[in-house]
C-alpha positions as CSV (number, residue, x, y, z in Angstrom):
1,X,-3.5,13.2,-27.0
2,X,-2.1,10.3,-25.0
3,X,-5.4,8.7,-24.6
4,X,-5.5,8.5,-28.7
5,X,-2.1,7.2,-28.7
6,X,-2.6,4.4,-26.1
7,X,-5.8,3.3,-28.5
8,X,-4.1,3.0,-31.0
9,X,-1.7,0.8,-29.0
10,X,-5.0,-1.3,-27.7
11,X,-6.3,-1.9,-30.7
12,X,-3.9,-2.8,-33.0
13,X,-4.0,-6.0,-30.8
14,X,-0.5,-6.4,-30.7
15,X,2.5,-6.3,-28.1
16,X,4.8,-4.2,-28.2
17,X,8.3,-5.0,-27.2
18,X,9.3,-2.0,-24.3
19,X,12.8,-3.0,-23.4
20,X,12.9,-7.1,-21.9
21,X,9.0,-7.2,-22.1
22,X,6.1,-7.8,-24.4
23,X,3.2,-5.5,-23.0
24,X,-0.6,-4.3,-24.3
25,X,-2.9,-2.5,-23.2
26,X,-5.9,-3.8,-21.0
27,X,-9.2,-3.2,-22.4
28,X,-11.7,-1.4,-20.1
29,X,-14.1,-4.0,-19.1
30,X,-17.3,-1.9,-19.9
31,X,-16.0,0.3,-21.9
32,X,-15.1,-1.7,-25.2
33,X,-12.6,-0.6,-27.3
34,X,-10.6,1.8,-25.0
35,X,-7.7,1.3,-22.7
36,X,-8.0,0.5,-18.7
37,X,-6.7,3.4,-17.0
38,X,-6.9,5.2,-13.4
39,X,-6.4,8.8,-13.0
40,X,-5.0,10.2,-10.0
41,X,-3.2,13.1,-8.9
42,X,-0.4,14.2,-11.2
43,X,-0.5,11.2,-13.5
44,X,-2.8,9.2,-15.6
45,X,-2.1,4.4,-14.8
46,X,-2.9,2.8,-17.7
47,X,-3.2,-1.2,-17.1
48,X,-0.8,-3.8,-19.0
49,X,-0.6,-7.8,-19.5
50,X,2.0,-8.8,-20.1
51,X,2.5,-12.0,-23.2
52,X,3.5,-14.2,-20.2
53,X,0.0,-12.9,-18.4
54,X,1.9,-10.8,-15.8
55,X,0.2,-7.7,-14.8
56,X,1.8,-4.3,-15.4
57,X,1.2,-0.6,-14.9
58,X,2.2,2.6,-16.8
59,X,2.1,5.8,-15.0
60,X,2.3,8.8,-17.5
61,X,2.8,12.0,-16.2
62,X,0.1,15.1,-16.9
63,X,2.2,17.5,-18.7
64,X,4.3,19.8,-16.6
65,X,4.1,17.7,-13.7
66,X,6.6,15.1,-14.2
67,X,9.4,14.7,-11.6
68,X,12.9,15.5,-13.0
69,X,14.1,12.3,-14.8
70,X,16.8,11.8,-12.2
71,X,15.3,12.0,-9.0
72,X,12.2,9.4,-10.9
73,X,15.9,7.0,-11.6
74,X,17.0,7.4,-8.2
75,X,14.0,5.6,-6.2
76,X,13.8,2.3,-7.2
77,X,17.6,2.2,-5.8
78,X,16.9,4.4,-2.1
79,X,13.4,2.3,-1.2
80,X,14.3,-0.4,1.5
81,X,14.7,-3.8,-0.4
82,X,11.7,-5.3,1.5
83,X,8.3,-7.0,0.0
84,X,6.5,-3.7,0.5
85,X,8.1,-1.9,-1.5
86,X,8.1,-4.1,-4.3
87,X,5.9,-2.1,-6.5
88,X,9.0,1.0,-6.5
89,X,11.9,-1.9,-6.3
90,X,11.2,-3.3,-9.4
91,X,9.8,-0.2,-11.5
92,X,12.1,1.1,-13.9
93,X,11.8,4.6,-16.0
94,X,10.9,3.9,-19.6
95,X,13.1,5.9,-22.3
96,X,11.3,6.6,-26.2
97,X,14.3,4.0,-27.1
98,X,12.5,1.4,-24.6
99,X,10.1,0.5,-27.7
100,X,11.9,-1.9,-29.9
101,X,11.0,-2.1,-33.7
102,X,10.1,-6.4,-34.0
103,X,8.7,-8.1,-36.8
104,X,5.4,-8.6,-35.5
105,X,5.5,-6.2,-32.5
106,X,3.3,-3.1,-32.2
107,X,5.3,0.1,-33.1
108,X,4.7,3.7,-34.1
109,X,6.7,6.8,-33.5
110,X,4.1,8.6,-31.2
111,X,4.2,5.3,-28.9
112,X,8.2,5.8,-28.7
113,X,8.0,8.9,-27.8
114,X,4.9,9.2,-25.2
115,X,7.2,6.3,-23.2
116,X,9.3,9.3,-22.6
117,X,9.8,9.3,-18.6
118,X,6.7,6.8,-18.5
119,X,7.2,4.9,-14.9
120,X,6.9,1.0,-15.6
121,X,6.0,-1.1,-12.5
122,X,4.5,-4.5,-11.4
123,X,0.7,-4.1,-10.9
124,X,0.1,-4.8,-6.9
125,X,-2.0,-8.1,-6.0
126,X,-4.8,-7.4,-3.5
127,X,-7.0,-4.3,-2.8
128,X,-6.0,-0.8,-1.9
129,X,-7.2,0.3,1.1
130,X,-10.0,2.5,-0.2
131,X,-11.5,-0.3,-1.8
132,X,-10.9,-2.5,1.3
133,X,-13.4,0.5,3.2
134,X,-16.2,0.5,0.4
135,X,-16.5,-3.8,0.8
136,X,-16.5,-3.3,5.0
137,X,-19.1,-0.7,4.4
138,X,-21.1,-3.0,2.2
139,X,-20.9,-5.7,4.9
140,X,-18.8,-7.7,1.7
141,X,-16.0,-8.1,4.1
142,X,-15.6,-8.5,7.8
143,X,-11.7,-8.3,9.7
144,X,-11.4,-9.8,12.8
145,X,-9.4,-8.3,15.7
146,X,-6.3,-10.3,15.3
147,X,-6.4,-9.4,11.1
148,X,-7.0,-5.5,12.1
149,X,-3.5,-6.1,14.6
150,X,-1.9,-7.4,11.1
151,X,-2.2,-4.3,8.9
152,X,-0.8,-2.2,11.9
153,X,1.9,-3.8,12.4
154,X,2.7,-4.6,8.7
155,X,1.9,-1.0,7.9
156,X,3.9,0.4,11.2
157,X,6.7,-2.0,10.1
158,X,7.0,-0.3,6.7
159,X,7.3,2.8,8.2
160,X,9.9,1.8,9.9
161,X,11.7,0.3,7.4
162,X,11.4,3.9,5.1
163,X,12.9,5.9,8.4
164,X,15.8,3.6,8.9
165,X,16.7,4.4,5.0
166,X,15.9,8.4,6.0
167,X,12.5,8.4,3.3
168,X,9.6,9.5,3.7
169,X,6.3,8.6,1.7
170,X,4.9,11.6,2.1
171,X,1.6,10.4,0.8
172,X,0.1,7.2,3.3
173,X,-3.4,7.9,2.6
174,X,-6.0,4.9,1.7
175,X,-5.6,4.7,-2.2
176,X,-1.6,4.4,-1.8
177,X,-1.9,1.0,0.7
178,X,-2.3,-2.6,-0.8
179,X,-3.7,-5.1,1.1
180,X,-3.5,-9.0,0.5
181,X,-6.7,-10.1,2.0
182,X,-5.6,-13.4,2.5
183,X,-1.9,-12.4,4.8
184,X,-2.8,-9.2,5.2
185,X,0.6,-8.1,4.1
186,X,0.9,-4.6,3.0
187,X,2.8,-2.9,0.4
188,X,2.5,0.8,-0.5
189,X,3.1,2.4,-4.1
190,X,3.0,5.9,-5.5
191,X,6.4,6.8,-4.0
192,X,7.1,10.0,-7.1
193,X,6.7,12.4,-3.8
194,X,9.1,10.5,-1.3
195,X,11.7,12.9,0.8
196,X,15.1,11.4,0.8
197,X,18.2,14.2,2.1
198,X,20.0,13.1,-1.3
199,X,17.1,14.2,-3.7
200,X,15.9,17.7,-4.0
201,X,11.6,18.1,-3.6
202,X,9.9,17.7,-7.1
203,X,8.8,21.3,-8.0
204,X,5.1,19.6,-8.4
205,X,4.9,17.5,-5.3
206,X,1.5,17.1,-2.8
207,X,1.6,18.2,0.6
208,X,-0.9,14.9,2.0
209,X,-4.1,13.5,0.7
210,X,-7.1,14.7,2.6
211,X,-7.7,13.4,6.0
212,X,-4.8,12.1,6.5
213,X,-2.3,16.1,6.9
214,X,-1.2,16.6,10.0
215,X,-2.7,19.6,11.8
216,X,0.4,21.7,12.2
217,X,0.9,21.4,7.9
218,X,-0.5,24.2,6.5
219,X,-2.2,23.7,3.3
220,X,0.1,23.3,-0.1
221,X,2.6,23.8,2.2
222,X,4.7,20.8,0.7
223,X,7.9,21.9,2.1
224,X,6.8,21.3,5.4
225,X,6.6,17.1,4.7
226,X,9.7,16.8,3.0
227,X,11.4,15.7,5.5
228,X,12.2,12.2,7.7
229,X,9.5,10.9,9.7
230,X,6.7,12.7,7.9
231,X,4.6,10.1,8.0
232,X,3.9,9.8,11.2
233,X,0.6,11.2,11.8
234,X,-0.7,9.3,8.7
235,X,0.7,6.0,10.0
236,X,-1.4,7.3,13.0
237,X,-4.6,8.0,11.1
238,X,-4.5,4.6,8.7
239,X,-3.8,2.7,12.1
240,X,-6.9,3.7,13.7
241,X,-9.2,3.3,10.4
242,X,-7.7,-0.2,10.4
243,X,-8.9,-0.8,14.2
244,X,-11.9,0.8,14.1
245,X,-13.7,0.7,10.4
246,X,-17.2,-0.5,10.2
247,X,-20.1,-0.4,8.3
248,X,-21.3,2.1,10.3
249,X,-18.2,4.5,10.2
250,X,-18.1,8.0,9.0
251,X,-17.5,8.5,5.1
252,X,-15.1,11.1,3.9
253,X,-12.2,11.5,1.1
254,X,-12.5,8.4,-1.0
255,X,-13.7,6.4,1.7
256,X,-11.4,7.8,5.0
257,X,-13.1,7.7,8.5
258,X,-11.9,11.3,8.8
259,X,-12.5,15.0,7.6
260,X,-9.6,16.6,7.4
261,X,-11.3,20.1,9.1
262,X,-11.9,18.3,12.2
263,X,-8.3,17.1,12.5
264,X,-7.1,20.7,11.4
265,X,-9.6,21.8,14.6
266,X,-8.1,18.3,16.8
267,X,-11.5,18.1,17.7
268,X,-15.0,17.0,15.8
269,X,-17.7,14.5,14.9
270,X,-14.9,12.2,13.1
271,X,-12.8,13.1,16.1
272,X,-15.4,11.9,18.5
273,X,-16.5,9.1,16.7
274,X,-12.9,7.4,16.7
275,X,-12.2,8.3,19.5
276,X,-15.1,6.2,21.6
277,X,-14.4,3.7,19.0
278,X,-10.7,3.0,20.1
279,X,-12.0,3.3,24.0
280,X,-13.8,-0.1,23.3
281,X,-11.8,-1.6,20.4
282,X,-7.9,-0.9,21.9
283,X,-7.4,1.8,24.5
284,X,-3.8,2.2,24.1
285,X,-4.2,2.9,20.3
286,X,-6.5,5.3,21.5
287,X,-3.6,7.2,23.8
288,X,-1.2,6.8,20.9
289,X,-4.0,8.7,18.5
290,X,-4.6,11.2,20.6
291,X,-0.3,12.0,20.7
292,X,-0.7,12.1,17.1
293,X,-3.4,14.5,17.4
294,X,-1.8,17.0,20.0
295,X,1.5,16.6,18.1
296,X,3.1,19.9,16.8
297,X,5.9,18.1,15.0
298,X,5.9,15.2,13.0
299,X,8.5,14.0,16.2
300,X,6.1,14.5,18.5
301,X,3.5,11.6,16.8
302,X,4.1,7.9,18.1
303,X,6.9,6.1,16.4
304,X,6.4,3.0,14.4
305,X,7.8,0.7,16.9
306,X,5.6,2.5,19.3
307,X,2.5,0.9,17.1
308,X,4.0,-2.4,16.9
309,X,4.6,-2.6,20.6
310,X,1.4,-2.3,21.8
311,X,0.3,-5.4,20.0
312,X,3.5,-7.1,20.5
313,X,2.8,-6.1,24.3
314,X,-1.1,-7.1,24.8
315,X,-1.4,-10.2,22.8
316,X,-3.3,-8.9,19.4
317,X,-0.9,-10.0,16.6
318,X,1.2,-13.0,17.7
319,X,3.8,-14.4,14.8
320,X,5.0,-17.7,14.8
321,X,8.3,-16.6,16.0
322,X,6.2,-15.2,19.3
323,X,5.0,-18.5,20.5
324,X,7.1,-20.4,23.1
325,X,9.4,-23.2,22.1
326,X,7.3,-26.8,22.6
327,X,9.3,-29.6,24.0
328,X,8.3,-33.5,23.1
329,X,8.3,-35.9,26.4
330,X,8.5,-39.5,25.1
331,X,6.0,-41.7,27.1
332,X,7.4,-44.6,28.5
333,X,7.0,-47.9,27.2
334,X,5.5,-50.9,29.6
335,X,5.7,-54.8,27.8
336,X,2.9,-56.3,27.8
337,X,2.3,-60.3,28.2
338,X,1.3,-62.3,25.2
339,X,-2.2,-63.4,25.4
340,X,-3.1,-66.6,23.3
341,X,-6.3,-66.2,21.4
342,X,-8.6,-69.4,20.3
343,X,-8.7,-70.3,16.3
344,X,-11.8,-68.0,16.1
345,X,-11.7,-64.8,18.5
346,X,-15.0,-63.8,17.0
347,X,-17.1,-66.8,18.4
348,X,-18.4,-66.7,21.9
């Protein structure tokens, strides 16, 4: 089993050498004596530190759901080179001749040969958006409006930045967007589904994460999102969770402010609930939603730059590029007299 392989790696308390970098497992904080891992989807993360205390992650495929070998080569070269997409930049696709026999290194056979097609990729500062939901909910973290402005238009900009290279995600849902809660920067990860027109579609692929499929997708129907501008009505969705999420919001799918029936129906409780919501919080996010809601095509949902405007338009999210240009009048300068002073200016 992997899991027994990957022990074995965390406790012989040693790095290994995989390619350029010395890398061990994490151990599980509670869990003493086994490896820190995350499973999701079709593969199983397992946490790394690096020997220069860099953080690393090593997704491992569940078997017979691994992407061909070439299309998992090709992304880190079609992704826009922008900070967002830093975490499928600078990935690269582990080989069994990645693990390097050093005096002193961890090394066995099984290791080599589990690294087979393993995807090696910085570990993302910040929170994901799922977790960002469960610390609003617990009243742990407040945004303000100008901070919920930020993630639209950082999240609307990476959109952007993906159709102008003809990719899709195919996957914006909350667990697959990183937030730094200091800029509130965005960057998005888990791209082993992306559409590009060069690549053909993974024969295991996803469709959408729950509450965040577009209506007119029917379900499984992966085909139907492998295409440009698919996601749209996600971008859509996450845009008005970042508006609108409170303490007091609705709970579904991980922590999403939508159930994925009512936007199948366009109409709901969740539906409702976001809707009145937006009236107060941002009205014309409120008539972009309801496009996205309406929309039969993924071309009929708002645009990215149609997201960005409205903040760009109203004020919300000003940059410093945004502010006007200050000019510096120098005052005037008057002499002034000489004014003799007795020995003792203190004395009266």
């Amino acid at each position: 089993m992997p899991s027994d392989i990957v022990n074995n790696w965390l406790n012989g308390r040693k790095y290994a050498q995989i390619d350029s970098l010395r890398l061990k497992p994490r151990e599980h904080p509670t869990a003493g004596g086994t490896p820190l891992s995350a499973q999701r989807g079709q593969a199983e993360a397992f946490y790394l530190r690096s020997e220069n205390n860099e953080f690393w992650i090593a997704k491992k495929f569940y078997p017979n759901k691994c992407p061909d070998t070439d299309y998992l080569n090709a992304i880190g070269s079609i992704l826009p080179q922008h900070k967002a997409f830093r975490c499928g930049t600078e990935r690269r696709v582990l080989t069994s001749a990645s693990l390097k026999k050093v005096t002193g290194s961890y090394y066995s056979k099984q290791l080599a040969d589990w690294l087979e097609n393993v995807v090696l990729m910085p570990q993302i500062g910040g929170f994901d958006w799922a977790s960002m939901t469960e610390r609003i909910r617990d009243r742990e973290v407040f945004l303000s409006e100008i901070e919920r402005s930020a993630l639209c238009v950082n999240l609307a900009t990476a959109v952007k930045e993906m159709e102008a290279c003809s990719i899709s995600h195919r996957d914006l849902s909350n667990g697959n967007i990183f937030v730094n809660p200091r800029s509130f920067e965005v960057s998005l990860i888990d791209f082993d589904s992306l559409f590009h027109p060069d690549l053909p579609m993974p024969a295991y692929t996803t469709a959408g994460s729950e509450g965040y499929t577009a209506p007119f997708v029917e379900p499984g129907d992966a085909q139907s999102t492998y295409c440009n501008l698919a996601d749209r009505f996600a971008l859509a969705v996450l845009c008005v969770e970042f508006l609108i999420l409170t303490a007091e919001s609705p709970f579904y799918h991980e922590g999403g402010v939508f159930s994925q029936e009512d936007i199948d129906r366009r109409n709901g409780a969740t539906v409702d609930y976001a809707e009145r919501e937006l009236r107060k919080a941002c009205p014309d996010a409120l008539e972009l939603f309801r496009r996205a809601l309406s929309a039969g095509t993924f071309q009929d949902c708002p645009s990215p730059d149609d997201w960005i405007a409205i903040f760009r338009d109203f004020g919300c999210c000003l940059s410093v590029d945004d502010l006007p240009e200050v000019s510096f009048a120098l005052i005037e300068t008057v002499p002034v007299a000489c004014v003799a002073l007795p020995d003792n200016p203190w004395n009266n």
